[in-house]
N, C-alpha and C positions, 0 to 999 in steps of 0.2 A: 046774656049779652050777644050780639048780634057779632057776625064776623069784620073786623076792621078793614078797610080799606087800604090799599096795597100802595105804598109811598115808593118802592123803585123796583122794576123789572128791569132783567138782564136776563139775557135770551143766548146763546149759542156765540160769546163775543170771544171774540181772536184778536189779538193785534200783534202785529210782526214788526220787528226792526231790520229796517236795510242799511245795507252801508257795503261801499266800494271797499276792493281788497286794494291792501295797498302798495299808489304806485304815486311816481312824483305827478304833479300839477300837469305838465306837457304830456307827460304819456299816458294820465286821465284822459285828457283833451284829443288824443292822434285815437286814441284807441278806446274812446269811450263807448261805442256801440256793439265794442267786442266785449267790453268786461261783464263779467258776470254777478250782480248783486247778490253779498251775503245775507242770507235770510236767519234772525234769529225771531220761535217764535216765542213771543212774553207771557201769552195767555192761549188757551187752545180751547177752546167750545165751553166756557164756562158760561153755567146756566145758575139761579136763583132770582126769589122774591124777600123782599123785606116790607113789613108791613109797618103803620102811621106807628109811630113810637115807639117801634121796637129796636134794643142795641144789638147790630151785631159785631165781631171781635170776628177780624180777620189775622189769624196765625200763619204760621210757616216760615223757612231757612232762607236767609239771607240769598237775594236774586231770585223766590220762586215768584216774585210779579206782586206781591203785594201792592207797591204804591205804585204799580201801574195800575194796575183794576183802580186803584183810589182815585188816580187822574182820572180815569177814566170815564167812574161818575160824575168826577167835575169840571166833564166836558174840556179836559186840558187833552188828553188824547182821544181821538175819534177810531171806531170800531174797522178794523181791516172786515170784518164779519160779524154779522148777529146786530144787536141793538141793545140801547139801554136805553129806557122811562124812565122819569122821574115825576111823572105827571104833571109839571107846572107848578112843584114846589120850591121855592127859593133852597139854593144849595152853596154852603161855606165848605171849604177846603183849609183844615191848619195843618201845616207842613212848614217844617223849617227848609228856607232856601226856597219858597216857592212864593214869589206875590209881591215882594217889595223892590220899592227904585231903591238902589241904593244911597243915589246923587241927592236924595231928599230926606227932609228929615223925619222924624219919626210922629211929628203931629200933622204932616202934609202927607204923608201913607196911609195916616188915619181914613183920612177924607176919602184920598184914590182908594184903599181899598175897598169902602165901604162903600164907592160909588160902583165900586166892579161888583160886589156884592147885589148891587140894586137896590139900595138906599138914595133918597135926595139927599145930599148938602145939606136941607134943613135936615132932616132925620139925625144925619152922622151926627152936627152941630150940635143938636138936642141932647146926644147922649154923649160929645169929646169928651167932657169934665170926669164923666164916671169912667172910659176909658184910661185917660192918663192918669185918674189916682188908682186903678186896677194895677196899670200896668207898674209903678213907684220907678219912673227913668230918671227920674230927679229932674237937672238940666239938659238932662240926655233927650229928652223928648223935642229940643228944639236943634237939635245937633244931625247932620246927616244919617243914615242909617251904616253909610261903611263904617262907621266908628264904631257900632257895636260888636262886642263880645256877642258869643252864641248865646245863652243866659239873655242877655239884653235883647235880644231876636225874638227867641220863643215867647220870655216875655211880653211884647209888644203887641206879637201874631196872635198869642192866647187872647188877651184883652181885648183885641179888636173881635176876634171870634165868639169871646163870651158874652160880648155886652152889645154889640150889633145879633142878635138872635135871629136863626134862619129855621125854616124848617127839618134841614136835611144838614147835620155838620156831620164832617168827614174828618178825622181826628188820624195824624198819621205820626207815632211815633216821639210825640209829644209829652205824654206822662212821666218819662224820666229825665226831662231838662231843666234847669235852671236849679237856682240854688234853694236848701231845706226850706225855708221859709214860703217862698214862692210856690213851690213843688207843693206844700200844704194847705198851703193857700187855694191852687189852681185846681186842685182835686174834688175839693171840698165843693167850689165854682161848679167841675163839671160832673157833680155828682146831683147839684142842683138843677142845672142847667137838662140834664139827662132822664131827670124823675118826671119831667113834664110828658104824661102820656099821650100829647101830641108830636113831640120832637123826636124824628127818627136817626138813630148816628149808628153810624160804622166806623169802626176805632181798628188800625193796624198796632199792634204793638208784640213786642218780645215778652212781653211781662204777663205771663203766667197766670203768677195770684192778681193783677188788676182785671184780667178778661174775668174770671172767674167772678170776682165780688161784682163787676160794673153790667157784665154782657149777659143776655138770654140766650142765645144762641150764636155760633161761634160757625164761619165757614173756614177749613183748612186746606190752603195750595199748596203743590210741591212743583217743582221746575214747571210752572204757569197751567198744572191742571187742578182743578181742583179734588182733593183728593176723599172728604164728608162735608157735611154740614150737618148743623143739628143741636139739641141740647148743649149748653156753654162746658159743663164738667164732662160729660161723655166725650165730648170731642176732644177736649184739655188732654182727659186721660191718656187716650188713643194718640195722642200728639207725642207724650210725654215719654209713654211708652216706645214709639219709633223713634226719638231722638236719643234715647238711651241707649235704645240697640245701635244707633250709627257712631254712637262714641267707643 
């Protein structure tokens, strides 16, 4: 077999957060050219490729930049430095608290997500029916979104993500939400959804034994650098190991 075709480069990408030290509103405004912007940075020169179909499992401790680099391939944060490709493959983003109006309801976020996604209207249309019995919101699907429980959220965001099909889905954190049945259900979905050896996904999650059974190779950040990449149980190990020792 011939070598596959490379579905996203990420080149030497930085992104930093500023933010003013703080002072009131007026002495922003008298003394704003004196202040000095706090620089915190997220990610610092992370480099990788990920090739057409391949999973990869990004690991690491709470705050090392994980679902910043996620945004970041899905173009919701722009690179302070470096670059990232995707070569002009459609790219989904599932992240709870990322993507929906609240003010609307959950069969009208169908549509806008899926038109943000770059789907038409017809498209979405064609497949609502199998979204909303995916997602089981009962009456809840024609009810605002503030009205959902967290459970009724991820629920929502999965289905719209499993059943609208991208090339490139970007899975953050998501495997341990919602309730037994659903969680069984949604697994099962993206265990399907993921065996297609044209659809490439990069999955953040805490969870250990899922990177293990789902991912081929596993990149692991620590305070936003990247610290290996590489085979999914070598990298696990070596994870497992340094979290042991900091306990």
């Amino acid at each position: 077999m011939g070598k596959k075709e490379i579905a996203i480069k990420v080149d030497n990408l930085s992104i930093r957060y500023k933010s003013l030290k703080s002072f009131s509103i007026k002495q922003n405004f008298l003394r704003f050219h004196k202040n000095k912007r706090e620089t915190f940075e997220a990610l610092k020169n992370i480099s990788f490729e990920v090739e057409e179909g391949e999973i990869l499992g990004i690991i690491g401790k709470n705050g090392s930049g994980k679902s910043t680099l996620l945004r970041s391939l899905a173009n919701i944060f722009s690179p302070d430095e470096g670059t990232i490709d995707t070569y002009g493959h459609s790219v989904s983003l599932l992240s709870i608290g990322v993507g929906f109006q609240k003010q609307l309801s959950g069969r009208e976020n169908i549509i806008l997500s899926g038109m943000l996604l770059g789907f038409s209207e017809e498209e979405i249309r064609a497949k609502m029916n199998r979204i909303i019995k995916f997602a089981d919101l009962g009456k809840f699907i024609d009810m605002p979104v503030s009205t959902y429980s967290s459970g009724m959220y991820s629920k929502l965001a999965f289905s719209i993500t499993a059943i609208l099909e991208t090339d490139i889905m970007l899975i953050d954190e998501v495997l341990s939400v919602g309730d037994r049945r659903f969680k069984k259900k949604s697994y099962k979905k993206m265990k399907d959804l993921i065996s297609d050896d044209k659809r490439t996904v990069v999955i953040v999650s805490h969870s250990i034994p899922s990177l293990r059974e789902l991912c081929q190779k596993v990149l692991w950040i620590n305070d936003g650098e990247m610290i290996m990449i590489g085979e999914a149980n070598e990298v696990l190990d070596k994870y497992e190991a340094f979290m042991d020792a900091e306990d």
